[in-house]
N, C-alpha and C positions, 0 to 999 in steps of 0.2 A: 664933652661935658663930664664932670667927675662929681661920682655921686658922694652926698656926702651920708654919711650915718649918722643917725639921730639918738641921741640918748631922751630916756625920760624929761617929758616937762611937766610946766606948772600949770597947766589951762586949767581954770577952773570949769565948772558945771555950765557955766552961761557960752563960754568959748567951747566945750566939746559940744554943745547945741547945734552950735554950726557944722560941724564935722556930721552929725547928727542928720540935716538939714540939707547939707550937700548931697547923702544919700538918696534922698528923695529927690533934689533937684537934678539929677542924672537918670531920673528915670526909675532906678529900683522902686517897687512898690513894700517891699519890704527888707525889712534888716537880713533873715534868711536870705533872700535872692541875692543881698548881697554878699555875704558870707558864704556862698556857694559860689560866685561870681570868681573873686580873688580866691578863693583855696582854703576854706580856713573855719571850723565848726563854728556855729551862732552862739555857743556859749562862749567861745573864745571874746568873737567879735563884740558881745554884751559887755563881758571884760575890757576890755579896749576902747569900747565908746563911754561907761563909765570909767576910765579913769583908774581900772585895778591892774592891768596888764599894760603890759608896754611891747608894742609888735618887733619881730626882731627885723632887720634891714630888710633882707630878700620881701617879707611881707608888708616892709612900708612900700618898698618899691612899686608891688601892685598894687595895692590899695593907694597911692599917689594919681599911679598908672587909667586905673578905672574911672579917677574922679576926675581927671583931668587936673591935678592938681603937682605942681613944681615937690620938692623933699621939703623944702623951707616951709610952703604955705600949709603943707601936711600937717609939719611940727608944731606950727602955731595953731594948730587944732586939737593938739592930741596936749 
């Protein structure tokens, strides 16, 4: 399977909810555990769940990876 790359989308605040929401629904009790989890400091990942940062491929891949989540249904969260 050929991964693909995701460039910046449009989710608004109700759709990053969900991305938001999967974090919990896998078990993380917090945003840090999860940002430790995948590699990546909790102000980044604050970044990224609001909507100001955009993760680069290698770090969609884990954060996909973690959530049980395909690149596709990733991107329509972020």
């Amino acid at each position: 399977m050929e991964a693909t790359i995701l460039e910046p989308g449009t989710a608004t605040p109700c759709v990053r909810f969900r991305l938001k929401a999967r974090i919990f629904e896998v078990g993380y009790r917090t945003f840090q555990d999860f940002a430790t989890k995948v590699g990546m400091h909790p102000v980044m990942l604050s970044k990224v769940l609001n909507g100001h940062l955009f993760p680069g491929p290698s770090l969609q891949r884990r954060i996909a990876e973690e959530l049980g989540l395909t690149l596709r249904e990733l991107r329509e969260l972020l």
